[in-house]
C-alpha positions as CSV (number, residue, x, y, z in Angstrom):
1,X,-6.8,62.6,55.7
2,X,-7.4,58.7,54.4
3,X,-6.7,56.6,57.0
4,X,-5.4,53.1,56.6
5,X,-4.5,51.0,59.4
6,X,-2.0,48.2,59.5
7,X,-1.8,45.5,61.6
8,X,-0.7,41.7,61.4
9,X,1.2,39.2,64.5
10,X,4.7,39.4,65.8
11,X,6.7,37.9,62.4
12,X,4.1,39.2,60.3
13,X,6.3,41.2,58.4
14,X,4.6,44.6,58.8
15,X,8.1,46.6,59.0
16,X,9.1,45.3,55.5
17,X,5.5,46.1,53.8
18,X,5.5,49.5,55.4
19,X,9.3,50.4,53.9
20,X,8.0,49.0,50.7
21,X,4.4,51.5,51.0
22,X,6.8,54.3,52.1
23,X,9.0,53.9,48.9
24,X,5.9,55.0,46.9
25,X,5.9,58.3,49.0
26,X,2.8,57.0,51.3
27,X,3.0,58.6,55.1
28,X,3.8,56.1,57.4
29,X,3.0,56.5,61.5
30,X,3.9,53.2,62.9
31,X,3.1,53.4,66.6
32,X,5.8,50.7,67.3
33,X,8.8,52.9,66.5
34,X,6.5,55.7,68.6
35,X,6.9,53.4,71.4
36,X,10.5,52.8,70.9
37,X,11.1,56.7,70.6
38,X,9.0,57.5,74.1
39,X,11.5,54.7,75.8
40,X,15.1,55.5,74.2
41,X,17.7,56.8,76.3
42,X,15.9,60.1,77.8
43,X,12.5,60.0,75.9
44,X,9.4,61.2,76.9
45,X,8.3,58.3,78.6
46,X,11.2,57.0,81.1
47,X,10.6,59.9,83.8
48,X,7.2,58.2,84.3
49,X,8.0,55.0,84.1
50,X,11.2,55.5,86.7
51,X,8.8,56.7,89.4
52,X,6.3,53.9,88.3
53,X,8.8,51.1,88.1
54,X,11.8,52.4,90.4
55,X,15.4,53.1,88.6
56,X,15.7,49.4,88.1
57,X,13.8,49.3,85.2
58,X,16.3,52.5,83.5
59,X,19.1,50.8,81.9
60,X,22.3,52.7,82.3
61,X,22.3,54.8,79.0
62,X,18.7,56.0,79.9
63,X,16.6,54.0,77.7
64,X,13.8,51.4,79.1
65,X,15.3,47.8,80.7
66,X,13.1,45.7,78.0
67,X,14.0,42.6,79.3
68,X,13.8,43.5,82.6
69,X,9.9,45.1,81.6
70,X,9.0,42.4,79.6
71,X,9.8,39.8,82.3
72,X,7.2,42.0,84.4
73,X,4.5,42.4,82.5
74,X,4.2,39.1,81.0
75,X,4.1,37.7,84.7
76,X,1.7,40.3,85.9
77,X,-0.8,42.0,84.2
78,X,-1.2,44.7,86.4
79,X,2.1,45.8,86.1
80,X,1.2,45.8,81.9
81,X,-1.4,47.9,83.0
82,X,0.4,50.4,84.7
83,X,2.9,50.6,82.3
84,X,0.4,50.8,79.3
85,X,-1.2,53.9,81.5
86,X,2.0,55.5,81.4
87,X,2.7,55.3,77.6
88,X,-0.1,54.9,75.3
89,X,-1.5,58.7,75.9
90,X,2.0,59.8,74.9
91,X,1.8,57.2,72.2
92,X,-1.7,58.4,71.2
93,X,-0.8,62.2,71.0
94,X,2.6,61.4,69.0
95,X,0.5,59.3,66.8
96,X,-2.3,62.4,66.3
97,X,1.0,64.7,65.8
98,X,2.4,62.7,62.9
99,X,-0.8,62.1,61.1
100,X,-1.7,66.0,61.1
101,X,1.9,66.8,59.8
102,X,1.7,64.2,57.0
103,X,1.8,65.7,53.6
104,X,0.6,62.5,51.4
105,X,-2.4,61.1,49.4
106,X,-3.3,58.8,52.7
107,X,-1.7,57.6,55.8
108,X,-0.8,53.6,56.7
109,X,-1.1,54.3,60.5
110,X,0.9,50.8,62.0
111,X,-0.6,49.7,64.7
112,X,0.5,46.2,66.0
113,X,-2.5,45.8,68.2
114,X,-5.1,47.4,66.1
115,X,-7.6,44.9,66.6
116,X,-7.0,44.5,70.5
117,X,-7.4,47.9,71.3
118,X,-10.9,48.0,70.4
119,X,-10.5,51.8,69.5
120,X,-9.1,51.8,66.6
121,X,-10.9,50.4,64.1
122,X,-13.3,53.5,64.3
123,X,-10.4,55.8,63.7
124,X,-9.4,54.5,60.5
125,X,-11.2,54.5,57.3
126,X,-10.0,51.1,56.6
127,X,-7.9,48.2,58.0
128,X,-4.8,45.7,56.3
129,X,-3.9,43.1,58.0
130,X,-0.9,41.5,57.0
131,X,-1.0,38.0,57.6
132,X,1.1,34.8,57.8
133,X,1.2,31.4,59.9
134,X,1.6,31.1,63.1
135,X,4.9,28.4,62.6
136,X,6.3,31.5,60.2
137,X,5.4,34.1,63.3
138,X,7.5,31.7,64.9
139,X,10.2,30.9,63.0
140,X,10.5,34.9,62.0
141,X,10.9,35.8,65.1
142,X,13.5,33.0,66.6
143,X,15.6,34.2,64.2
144,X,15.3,37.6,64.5
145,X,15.3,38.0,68.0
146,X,16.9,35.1,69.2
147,X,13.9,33.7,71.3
148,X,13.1,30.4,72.1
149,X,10.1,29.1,70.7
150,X,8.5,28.6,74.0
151,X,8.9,32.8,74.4
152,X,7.5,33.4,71.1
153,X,4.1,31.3,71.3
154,X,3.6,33.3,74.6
155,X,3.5,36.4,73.0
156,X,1.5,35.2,70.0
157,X,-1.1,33.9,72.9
158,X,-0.8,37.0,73.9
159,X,-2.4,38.5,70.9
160,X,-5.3,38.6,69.0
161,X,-6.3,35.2,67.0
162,X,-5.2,34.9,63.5
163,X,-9.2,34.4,63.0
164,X,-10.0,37.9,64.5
165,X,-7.2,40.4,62.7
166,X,-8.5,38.6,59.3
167,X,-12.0,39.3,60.5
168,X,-11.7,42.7,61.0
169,X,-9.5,42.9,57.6
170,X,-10.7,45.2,54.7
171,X,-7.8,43.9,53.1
172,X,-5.3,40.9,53.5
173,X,-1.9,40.8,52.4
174,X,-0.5,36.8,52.7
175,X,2.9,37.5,53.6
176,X,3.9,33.9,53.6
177,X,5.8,31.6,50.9
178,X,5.8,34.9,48.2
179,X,9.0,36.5,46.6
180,X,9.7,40.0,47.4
181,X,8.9,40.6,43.5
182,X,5.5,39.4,44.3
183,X,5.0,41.1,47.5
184,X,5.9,44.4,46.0
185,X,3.8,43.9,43.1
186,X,0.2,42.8,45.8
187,X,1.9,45.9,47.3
188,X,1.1,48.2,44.1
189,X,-1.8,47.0,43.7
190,X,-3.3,48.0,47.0
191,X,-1.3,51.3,46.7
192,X,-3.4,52.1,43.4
193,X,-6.5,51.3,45.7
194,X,-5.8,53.0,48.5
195,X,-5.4,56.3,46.1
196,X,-8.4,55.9,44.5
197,X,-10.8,55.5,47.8
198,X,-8.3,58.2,49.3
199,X,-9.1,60.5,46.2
200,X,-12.7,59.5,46.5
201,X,-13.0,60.3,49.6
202,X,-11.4,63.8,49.4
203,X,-13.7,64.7,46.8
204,X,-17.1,63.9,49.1
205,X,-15.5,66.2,51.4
């Protein structure tokens, strides 16, 4: 299976190109909404992280505290450690899981920290990064998630450099100052490219 990994900062916008990739039928694995599934009221994940954490961290429908765990881990990187001990094999496996069971020409495999995990880039055949500013990351998020801008930069810090995601980019989609007409359309574009080298690539196989 073509492999084609998606990545981009907080804000980027990679949940709107994805639902724009999925529309033309391409699988989509976004290990984000993995994560969110492992930690939803009773998921995979929150029998670990309650002996890990203590029942503090369970909010009362039995889903993960995020406030409560993003407090933590931002102040103490152990405890980010722990907790990314705890999740990402789950996330990995569910990841592997999807991908075998996709039935498409190639796979965009969304993975916010693509270029921090150092692991992934040999895993895909190639990688998009979708990029914007950091003032839009900012802005994008304040008024998504109701941050303040001082919470926002902290996670962007927290995160690869714009200058590394675009230097491990195959491909760069500006998500910044552009219509949705246009987006769409840099969208099809990449989507006839991505069929090409996955047909390519099936056919040296």
């Amino acid at each position: 299976m073509y492999l084609v990994g998606m990545t981009g900062g907080i804000g980027s916008g990679k949940t709107f190109v994805a639902d724009l990739f999925e529309a033309r039928r391409v699988a989509i694995v976004d290990t984000d909404r993995i994560a969110h599934r492992i930690t939803a009221p009773h998921g995979a994940a929150m029998p670990l992280i309650a002996r890990e954490f203590g029942e503090a961290f369970v909010a009362a429908d039995g889903s993960l505290d995020r406030a409560r765990m993003r407090a933590l881990v931002f102040a103490d990187d152990t405890a980010r450690a722990r907790l990314e001990a705890l999740t990402h094999p789950l996330i990995r496996a569910e990841t592997e899981r999807e991908i075998k069971a996709a039935r498409a020409a190639y796979v965009i495999v969304v993975v916010p920290l693509l270029v921090e995990s150092g692991v992934w880039r040999s895993r895909v055949d190639r990688v998009l990064v979708v990029d914007c500013s950091v003032e839009t990351q900012v802005a994008r998020v304040m008024r998504r998630s109701g941050f303040s801008r001082e919470q926002v930069l902290a996670i962007v810090q927290r995160q690869a450099p714009r200058e590394a995601r675009l230097a491990a980019a195959d491909d760069v989609l500006v998500n910044e100052n552009i219509g949705a007409e246009r987006l769409n359309e840099e969208i099809g574009h990449l989507h006839a490219h991505y069929l090409s080298l996955a047909a390519g690539a099936g056919s040296s196989n």
